[in-house]
C-alpha positions in Angstrom: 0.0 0.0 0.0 1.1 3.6 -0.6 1.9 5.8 2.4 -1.0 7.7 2.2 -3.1 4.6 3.0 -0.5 3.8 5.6 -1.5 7.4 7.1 -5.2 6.7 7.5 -4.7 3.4 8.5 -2.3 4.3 11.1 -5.2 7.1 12.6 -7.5 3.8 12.9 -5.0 2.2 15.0 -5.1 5.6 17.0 -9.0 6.2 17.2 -10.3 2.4 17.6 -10.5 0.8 21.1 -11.2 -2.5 22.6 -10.4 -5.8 21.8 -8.7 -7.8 19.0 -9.7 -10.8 18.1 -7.9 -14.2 17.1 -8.9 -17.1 14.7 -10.3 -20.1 15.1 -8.1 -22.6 13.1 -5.6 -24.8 14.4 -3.1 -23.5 11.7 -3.4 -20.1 12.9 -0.4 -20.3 14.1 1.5 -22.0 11.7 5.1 -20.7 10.2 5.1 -18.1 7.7 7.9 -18.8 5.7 7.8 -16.0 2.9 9.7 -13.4 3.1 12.6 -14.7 5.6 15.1 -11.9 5.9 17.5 -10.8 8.6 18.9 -7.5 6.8 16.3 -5.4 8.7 15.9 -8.2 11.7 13.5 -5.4 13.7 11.2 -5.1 10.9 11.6 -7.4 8.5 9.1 -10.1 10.0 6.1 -8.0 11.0 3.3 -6.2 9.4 0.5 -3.2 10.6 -2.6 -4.8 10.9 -5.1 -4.5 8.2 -2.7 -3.3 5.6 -2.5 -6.5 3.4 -6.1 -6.3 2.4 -5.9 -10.1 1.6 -8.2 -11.2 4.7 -11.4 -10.5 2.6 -11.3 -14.5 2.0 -9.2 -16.1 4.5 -7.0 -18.7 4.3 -7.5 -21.3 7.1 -6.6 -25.0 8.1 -9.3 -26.4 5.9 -8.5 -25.8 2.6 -5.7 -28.6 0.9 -4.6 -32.0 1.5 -7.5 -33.4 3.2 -8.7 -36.4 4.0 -11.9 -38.1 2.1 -14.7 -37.2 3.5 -16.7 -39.6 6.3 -19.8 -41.1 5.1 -21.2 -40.0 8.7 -19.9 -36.4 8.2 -22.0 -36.8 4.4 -25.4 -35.7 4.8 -28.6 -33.7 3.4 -31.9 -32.5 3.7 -34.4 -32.1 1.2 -31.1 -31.8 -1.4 -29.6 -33.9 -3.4 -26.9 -34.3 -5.5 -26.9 -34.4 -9.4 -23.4 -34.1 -10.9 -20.1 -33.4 -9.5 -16.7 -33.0 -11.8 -13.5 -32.6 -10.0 -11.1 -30.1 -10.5 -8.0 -30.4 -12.7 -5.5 -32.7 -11.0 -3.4 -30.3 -10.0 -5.7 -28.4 -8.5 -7.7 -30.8 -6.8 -7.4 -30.6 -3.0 -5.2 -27.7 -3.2 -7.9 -24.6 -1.8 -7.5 -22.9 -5.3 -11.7 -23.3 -6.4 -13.8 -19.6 -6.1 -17.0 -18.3 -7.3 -19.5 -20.3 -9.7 -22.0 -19.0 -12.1 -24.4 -20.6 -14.9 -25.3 -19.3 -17.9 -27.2 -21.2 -20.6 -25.7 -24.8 -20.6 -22.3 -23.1 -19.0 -21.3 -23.5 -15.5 -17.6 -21.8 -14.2 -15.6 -22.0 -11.6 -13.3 -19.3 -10.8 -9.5 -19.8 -9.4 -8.7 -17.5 -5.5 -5.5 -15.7 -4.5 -5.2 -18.1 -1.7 -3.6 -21.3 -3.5 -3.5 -18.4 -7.0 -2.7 -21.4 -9.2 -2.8 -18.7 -11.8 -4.8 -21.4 -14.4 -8.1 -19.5 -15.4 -11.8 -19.9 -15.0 -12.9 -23.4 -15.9 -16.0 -23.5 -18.7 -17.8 -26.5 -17.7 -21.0 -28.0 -20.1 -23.6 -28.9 -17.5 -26.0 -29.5 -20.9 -26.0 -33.2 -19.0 -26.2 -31.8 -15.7 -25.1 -35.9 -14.3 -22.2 -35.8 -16.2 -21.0 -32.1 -16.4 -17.3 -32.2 -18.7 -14.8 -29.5 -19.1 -14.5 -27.6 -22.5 -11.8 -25.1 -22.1 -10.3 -22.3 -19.6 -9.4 -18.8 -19.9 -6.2 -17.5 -20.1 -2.9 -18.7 -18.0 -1.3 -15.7 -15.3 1.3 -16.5 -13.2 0.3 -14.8 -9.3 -2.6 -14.0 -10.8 -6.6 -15.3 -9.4 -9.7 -15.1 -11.3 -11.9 -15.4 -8.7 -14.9 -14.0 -9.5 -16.7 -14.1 -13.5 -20.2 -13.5 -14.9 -21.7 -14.1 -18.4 -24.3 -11.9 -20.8 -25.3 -11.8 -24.1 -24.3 -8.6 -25.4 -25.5 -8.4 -29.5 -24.8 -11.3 -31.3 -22.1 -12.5 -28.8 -21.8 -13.9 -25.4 -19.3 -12.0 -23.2 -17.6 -13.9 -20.4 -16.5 -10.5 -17.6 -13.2 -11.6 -15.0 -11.9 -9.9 -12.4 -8.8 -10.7 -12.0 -6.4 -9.7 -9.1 -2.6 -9.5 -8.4 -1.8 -12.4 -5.7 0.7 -10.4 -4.3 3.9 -13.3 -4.3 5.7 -11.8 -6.6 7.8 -8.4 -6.2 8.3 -7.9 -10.1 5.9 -5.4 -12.2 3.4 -6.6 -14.2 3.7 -10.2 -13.1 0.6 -10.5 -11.3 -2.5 -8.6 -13.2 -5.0 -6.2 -11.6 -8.2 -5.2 -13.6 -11.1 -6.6 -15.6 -11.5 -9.5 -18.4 -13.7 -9.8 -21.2 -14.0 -12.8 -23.3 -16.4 -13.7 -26.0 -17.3 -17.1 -25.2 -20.0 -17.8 -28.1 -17.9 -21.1 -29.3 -17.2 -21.7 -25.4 -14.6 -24.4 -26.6 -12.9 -21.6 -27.7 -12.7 -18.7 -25.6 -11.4 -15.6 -27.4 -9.8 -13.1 -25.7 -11.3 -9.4 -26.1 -10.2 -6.8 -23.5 -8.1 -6.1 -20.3 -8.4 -3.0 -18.0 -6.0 -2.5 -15.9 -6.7 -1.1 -12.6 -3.1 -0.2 -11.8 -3.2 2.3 -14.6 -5.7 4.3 -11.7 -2.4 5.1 -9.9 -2.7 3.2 -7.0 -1.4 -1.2 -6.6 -3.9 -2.1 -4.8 -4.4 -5.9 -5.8 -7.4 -5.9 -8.5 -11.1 -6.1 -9.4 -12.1 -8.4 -5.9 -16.1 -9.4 -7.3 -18.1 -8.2 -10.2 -21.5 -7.5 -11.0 -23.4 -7.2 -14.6 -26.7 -5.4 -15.2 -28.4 -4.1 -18.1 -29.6 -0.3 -17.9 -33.1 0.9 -18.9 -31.3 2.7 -21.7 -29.4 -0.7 -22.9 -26.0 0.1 -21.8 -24.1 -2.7 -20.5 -22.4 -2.7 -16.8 -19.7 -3.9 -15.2 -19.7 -2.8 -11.6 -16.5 -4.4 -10.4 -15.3 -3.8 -6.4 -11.1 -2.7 -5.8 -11.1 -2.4 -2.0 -9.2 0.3 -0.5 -8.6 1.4 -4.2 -10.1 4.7 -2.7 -7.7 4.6 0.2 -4.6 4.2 -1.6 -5.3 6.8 -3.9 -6.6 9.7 -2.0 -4.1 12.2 -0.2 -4.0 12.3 3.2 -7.5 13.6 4.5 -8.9 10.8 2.6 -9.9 13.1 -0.7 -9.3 13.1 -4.2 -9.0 9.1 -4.9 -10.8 7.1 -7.4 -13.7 4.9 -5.3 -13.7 1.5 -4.4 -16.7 1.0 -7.3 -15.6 1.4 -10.7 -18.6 1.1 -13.1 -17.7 0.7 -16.6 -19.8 0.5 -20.4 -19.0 -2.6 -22.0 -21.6 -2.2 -24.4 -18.8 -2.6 -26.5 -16.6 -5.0 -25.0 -13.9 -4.6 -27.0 -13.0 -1.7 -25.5 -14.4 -1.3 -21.8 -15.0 2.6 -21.1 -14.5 3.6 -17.1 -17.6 6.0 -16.9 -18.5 6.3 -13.2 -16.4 5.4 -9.7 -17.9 5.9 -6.5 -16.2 5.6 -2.5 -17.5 6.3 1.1 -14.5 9.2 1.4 -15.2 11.6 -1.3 -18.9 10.9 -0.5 -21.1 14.1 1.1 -22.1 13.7 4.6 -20.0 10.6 4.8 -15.9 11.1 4.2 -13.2 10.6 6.7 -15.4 10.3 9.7 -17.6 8.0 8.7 -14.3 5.4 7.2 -13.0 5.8 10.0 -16.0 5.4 13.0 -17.2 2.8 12.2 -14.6 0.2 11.8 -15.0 -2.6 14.4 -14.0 -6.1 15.1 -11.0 -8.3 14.8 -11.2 -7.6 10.5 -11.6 -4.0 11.0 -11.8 -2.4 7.8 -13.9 0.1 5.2 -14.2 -1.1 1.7 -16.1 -2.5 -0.5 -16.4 -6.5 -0.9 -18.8 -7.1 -3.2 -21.4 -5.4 -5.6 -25.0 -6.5 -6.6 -27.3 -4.3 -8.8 -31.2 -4.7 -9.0 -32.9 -6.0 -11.6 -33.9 -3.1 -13.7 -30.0 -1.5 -13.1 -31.2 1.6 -11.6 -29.8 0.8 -8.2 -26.3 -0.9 -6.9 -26.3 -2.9 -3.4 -22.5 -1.8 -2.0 -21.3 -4.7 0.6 -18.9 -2.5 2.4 -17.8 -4.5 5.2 -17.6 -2.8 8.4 -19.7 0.5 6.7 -23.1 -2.4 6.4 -24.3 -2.6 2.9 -24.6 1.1 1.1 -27.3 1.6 -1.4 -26.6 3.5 -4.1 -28.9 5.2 -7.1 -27.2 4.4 -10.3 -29.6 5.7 -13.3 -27.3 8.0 -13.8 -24.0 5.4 -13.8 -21.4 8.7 -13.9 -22.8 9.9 -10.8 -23.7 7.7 -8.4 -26.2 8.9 -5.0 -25.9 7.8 -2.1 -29.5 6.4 -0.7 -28.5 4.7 2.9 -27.1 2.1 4.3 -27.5 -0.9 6.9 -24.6 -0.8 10.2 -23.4 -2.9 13.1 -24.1 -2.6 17.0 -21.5 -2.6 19.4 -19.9 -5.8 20.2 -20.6 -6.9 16.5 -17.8 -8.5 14.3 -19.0 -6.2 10.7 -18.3 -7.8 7.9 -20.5 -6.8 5.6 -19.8 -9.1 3.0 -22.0 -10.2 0.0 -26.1 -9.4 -0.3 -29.0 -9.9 -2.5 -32.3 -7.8 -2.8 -35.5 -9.6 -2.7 -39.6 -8.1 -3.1 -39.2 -5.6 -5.6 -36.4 -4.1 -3.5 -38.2 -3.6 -0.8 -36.0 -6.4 1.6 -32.7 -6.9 1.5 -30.5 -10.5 2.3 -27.1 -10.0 3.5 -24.8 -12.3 4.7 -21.9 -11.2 7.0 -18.4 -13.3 6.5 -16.9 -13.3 9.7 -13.7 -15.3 10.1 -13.1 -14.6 13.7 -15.1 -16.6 16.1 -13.1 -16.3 19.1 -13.1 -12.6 20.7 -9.0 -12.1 22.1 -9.4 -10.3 25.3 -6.1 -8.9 26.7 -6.7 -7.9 30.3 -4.3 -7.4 33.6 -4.4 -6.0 36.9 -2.3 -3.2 35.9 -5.2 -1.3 34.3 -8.9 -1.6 34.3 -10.9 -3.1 31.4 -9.7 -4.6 28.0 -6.9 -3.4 26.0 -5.5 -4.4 22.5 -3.1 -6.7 21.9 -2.9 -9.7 18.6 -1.3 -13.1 18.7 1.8 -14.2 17.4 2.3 -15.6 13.2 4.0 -18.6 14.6 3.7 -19.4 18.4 1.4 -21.9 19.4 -2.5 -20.1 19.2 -3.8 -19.3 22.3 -7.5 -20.7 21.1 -5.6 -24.3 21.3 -4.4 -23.6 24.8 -6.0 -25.3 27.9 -8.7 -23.1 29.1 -8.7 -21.3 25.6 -6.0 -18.5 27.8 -2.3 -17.5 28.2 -2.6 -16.1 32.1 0.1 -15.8 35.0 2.5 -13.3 36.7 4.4 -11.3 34.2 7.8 -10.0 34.3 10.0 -7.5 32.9 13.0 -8.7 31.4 14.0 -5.5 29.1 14.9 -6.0 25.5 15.8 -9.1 25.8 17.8 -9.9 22.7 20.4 -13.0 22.7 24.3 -12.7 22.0 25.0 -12.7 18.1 20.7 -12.0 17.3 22.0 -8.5 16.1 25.1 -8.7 14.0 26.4 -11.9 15.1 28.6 -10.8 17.8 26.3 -8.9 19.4 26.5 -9.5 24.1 23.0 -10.6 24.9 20.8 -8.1 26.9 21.2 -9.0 30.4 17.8 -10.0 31.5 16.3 -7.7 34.4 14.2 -10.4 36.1 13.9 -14.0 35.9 11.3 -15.2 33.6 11.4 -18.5 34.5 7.6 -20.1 35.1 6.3 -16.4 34.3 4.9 -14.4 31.6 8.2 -12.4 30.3 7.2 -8.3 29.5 9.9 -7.1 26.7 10.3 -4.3 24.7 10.5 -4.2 20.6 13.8 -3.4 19.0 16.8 -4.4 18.0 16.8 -7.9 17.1 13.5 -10.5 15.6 10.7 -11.2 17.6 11.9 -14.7 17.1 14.7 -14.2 19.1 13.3 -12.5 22.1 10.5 -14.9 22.2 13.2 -18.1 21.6 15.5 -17.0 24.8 12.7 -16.2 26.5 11.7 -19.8 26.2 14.9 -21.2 26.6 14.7 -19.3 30.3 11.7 -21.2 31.4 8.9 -18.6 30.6 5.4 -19.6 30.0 4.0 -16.7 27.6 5.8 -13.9 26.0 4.0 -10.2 25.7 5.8 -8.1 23.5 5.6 -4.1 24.0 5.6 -1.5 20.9 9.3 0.6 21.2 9.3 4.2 21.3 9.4 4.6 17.8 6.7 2.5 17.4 4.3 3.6 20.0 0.5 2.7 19.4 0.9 0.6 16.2 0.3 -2.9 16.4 1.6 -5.2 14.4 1.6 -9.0 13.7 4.6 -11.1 15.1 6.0 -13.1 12.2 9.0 -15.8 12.4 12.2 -15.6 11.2 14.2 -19.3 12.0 16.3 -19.5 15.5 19.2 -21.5 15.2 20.5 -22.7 18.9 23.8 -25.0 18.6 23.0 -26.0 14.9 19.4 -26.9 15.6 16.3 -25.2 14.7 14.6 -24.1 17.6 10.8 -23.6 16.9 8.6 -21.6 19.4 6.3 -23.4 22.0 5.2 -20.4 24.2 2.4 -18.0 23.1 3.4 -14.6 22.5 1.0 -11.5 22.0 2.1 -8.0 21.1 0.6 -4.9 22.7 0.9 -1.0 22.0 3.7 0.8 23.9 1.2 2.2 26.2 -0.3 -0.8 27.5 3.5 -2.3 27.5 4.4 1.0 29.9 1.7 0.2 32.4 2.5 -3.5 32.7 5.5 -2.4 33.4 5.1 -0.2 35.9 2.3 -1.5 37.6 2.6 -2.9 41.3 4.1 -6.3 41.9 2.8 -9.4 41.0 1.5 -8.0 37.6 -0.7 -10.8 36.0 -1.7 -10.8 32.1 -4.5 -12.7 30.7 -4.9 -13.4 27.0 -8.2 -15.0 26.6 -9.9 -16.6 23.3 -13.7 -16.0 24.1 -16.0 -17.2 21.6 -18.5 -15.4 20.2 -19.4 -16.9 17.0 -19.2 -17.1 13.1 -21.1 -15.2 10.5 -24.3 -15.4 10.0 -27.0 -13.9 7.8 -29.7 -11.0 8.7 -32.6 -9.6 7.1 -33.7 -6.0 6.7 -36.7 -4.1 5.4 -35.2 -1.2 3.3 -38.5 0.1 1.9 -37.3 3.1 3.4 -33.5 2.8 2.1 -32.7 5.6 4.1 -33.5 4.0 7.0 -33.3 0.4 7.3 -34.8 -2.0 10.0 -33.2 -5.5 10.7 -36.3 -7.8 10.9 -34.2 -11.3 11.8 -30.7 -12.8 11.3 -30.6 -16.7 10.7 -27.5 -18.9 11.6 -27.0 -22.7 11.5 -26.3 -24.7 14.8 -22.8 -25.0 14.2 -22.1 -21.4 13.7 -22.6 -20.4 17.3 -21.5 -24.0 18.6 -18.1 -23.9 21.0 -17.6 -27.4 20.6 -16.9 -27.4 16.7 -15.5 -24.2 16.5 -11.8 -25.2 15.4 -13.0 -28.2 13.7 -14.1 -26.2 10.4 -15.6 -22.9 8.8 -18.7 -22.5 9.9 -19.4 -18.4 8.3 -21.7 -18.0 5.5 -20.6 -16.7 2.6 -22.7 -16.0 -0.5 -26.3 -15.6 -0.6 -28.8 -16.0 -3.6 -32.4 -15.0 -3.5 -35.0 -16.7 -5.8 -38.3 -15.5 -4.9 -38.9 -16.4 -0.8 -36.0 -18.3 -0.8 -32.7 -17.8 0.3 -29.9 -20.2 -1.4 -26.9 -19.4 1.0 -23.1 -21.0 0.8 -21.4 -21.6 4.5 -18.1 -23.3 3.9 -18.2 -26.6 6.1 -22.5 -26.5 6.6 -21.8 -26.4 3.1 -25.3 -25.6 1.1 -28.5 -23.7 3.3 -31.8 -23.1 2.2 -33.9 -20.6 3.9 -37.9 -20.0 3.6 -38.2 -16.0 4.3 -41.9 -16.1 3.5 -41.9 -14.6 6.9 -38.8 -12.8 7.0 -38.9 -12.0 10.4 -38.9 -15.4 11.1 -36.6 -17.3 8.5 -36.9 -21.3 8.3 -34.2 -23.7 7.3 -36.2 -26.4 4.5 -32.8 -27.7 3.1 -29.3 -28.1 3.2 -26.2 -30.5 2.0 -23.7 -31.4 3.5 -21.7 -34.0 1.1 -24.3 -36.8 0.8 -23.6 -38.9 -2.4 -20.3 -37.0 -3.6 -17.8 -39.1 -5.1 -15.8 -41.8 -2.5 -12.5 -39.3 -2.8 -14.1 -35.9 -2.1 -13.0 -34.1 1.3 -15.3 -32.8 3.6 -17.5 -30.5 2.2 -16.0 -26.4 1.9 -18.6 -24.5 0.1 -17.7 -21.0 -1.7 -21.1 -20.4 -3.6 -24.1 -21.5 -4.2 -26.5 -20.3 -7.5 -29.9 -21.5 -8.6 -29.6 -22.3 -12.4 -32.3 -23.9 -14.6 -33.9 -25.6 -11.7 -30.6 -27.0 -10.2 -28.1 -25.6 -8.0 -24.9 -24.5 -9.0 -22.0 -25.7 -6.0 -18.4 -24.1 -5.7 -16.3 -26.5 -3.3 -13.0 -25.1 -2.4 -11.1 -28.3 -2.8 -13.6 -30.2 -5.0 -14.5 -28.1 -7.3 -17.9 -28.2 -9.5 -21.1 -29.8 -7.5 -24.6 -30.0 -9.1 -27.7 -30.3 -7.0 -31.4 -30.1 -6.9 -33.7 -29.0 -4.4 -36.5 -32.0 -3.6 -40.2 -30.5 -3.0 
């Protein structure tokens, strides 16, 4: 990200209080090998929270190399299964499958920046929806994904639209591409390649078009209203003004050559700018952008998923200049997470599902100060949700900087240590030499827990501990303590607080996603009517045991088809949408012997059958029994 972003992220980290929260998966605190460097040993291996943008879809324990599914964990209600086709063998099992869509005889499955294979949307002929096969893919990027794609018939022609975004893994220009596809896929054995605009040429490297949506004006103009989250951000100077939006709208009447005509963003906005990017960010994913775009059915309005900002409607008959209508929000306590919605009645109710990644709240408290106060876990020490009690708790100690002879510039004396850590919680400060090796010697000494303080230079910045490899004696010592990292502040008055200090870094669950419903008929002003969540999404006992957020929904008259990742495929009566009702779901039943567990991305009703993205799978075709 560009400083400027840097600069408005940083006044988050200044205005936003409470509590930070930590994932649920057993790999979250698994090694992070990229990027191993010791020229800069202080710096090198951590990172300000929020600034990657990349946890819009997160990465988690579940996705590659697992085992074949249980034929008790395979089961369904009132669903059942069709077709399925496997992805490519080298992408089978892997966590590379996104989005699916249908369109005529045509199913596809898009490719994330999580595995970013780099291989293409898959063009699948579900014509013999038992037997779906394969005809072609798009084109080949390396560190590219194409995670998201829609199809239209535009003329004679029918147009294929990609996002496509820039993976991030490789430091050359160019490498990875940002921007939007087009393909004519009339002979969909043949794909042919039309147009590519590239975002980058905005002025701000912000990773590329996230989700797409396509709608048809009243006037006949064709739309692409494509998402770039924090394109807005980067951008803008540094009161947040003068940047292109987060929705870029472009003609592709002519999709030969895509024309940008309209952009639109929550800073440049009137009555909503800085204040409103910056108030109401909340959460353990605590960001303002846009996710994910959905127009209504006439193309006279755009539904604006803008994550911790609720959903935003917007008035888009006249697509150059976009007005702002209203927009759904978040009580305190709530995760946000606004991520992906449908409309439903004539526009008068709106569906929208929020992804939320985090169900374990991270409460950093101490009898040093009163309340809760920030703090975030470790990229490599064991995760404190795995610990007994779900806590890392006990007398803490200061020990100083605590860095180990030759962890500097290989001659380096070691700090001498102020107090013994041993069977205590060791305090020290940043600087100097890698987290690694403050938290390594500190384990080494007999300490339980390591809490890591910001340095002066640092101050109120957090920022996420990441590994780089302790060598003791020849032998690679790996780290088997918990370790948190706190802002310099909190770090002062542990500190100097009066003896015995005691920290407690708590895991407290609070849930997954979940959807809610809201009557907009007054789009000024909307009213949440209901939420609906499956058992397993507020259920403790299963928490690190899969996914269990919703994802995408799809509306088709009263009913709600929604994805959820390991609930895999929900169906929702909203006939009384204050009171939702679950009349289907799938969970596996009937998939072939070598799937894994079910991981659903999306779900789309298409000619009577549903449409099934699987993470690892790949294409699942289903039908909803009366």
């Amino acid at each position: 990200m560009i400083r400027r972003f840097m600069v408005l992220m940083l006044m988050l980290v200044l205005v936003i209080g409470g509590t930070v929260r930590t994932y649920a998966d057993p790999g979250h605190g698994a090694d992070d090998h990229s990027g191993f460097t010791t020229d800069d040993p202080e710096h090198s291996e951590d990172s300000l929270l929020g600034l990657d943008g990349s946890g819009i879809s997160s990465v988690e324990a579940y996705l590659g190399n697992q085992a074949s599914a249980t034929q008790e964990s395979r089961k369904a209600r009132n669903i059942s299964l069709v077709g399925a086709l496997k992805g490519d063998a080298a992408e089978f099992n892997t966590g590379v499958f996104a989005d699916v869509a249908g369109y005529k005889n045509l199913a596809f499955i898009g490719k994330w920046r999580g595995g970013c294979p780099g291989t293409g949307v898959d063009i699948i002929d579900i014509s013999k929806p038992a037997r779906p096969v394969k005809l072609s893919d798009t084109r080949d990027y390396p560190d590219t994904s194409m995670e998201d794609m829609q199809a239209i018939k535009i003329g004679s022609r029918e147009i294929l639209a990609i996002g496509l975004q820039d993976c991030g893994n490789n430091a050359t220009p160019g490498v990875g591409k940002s921007g939007l596809e087009l393909y004519d896929i009339t002979d969909p054995k043949a794909p042919r390649f039309l147009s590519f605009f590239d975002v980058d040429a905005l002025g701000a490297n912000v990773g590329g078009v996230h989700e797409l949506d396509l709608t048809l004006t009243p006037s006949g103009k064709v739309l692409v209203l494509g998402s770039v989250p924090d394109l807005e951000a980067a951008s803008s100077n540094a009161n947040g003004v003068g940047g292109k939006g987060d929705l870029l709208i472009w003609d592709i009447t002519d999709p030969a050559n895509p024309t940008l005509i309209g952009e639109w963003g929550v800073l440049d906005a009137p009555g909503l700018g800085l204040p409103l990017y910056l108030s109401v960010r909340q959460g353990s994913d605590a960001r303002t952008q846009l996710h994910s775009p959905r127009a209504n059915e006439d193309g006279t309005r755009v539904y604006l998923s803008y994550w911790d900002a609720g959903v935003i409607t917007l008035d888009i008959s006249d697509p150059s200049n976009p007005t702002y209508l209203g927009r759904t929000g978040f009580g305190p306590g709530q995760e946000g997470n606004a991520h992906s919605v449908d409309e439903a009645r004539d526009g008068t109710l709106l569906v929208q599902a929020d992804e939320d990644f985090s169900p374990f709240e991270f409460q950093f408290t101490s009898s040093a100060f009163t309340g809760t106060r920030m703090a975030v876990e470790a990229a490599f020490t064991p995760a404190i949700v795995d610990l007994p009690g779900r806590a890392m708790a006990g007398e803490t100690v200061h020990v100083g900087q605590g860095c180990p002879a030759g962890s500097i510039n290989g001659s380096n004396p070691e700090d001498p240590y102020l107090a013994d850590p041993a069977g205590k919680i060791a305090l020290i400060e940043r600087g100097a030499c890698s987290f690694s090796h403050k938290i390594i010697r500190a384990q080494l000494a007999g300490a339980t827990g390591v809490v890591v303080y910001n340095s002066a230079a640092g101050g109120e910045a957090l920022v996420r501990m990441g590994r780089t490899p302790v060598f003791v004696n020849g032998s690679l010592v790996e780290a088997t303590i918990p370790a948190v990292f706190v802002q310099r502040s909190t770090g002062l008055l542990l500190r100097d607080g009066t003896a015995p200090v005691t920290v407690r870094a708590a895991a407290v669950f609070n849930g997954w996603g979940y959807l809610r419903f809201f009557d907009i008929s007054n789009r000024a002003n909307p009213v949440q009517l209901s939420t609906f969540a499956t058992e397993n999404t507020n259920n403790e006992a299963v928490a690190t045991t899969g996914t269990w957020s919703v994802h995408n929904p799809e509306v088709r008259g009263n009913t709600v088809y929604a994805s959820w990742y390991s609930d895999g495929v929900r169906v929702i009566d909203m006939s009384k949408p204050s009171a939702p009702t679950e009349i289907g779901n799938w969970v596996g039943a009937g998939a072939p012997a070598d799937a894994p567990t079910v991981n659903i991305w999306s779900v789309v009703p298409h000619n009577g059958l549903l449409l099934a993205s699987d993470r690892n799978y790949g294409l699942y075709i289903l039908k909803l029994n009366p």
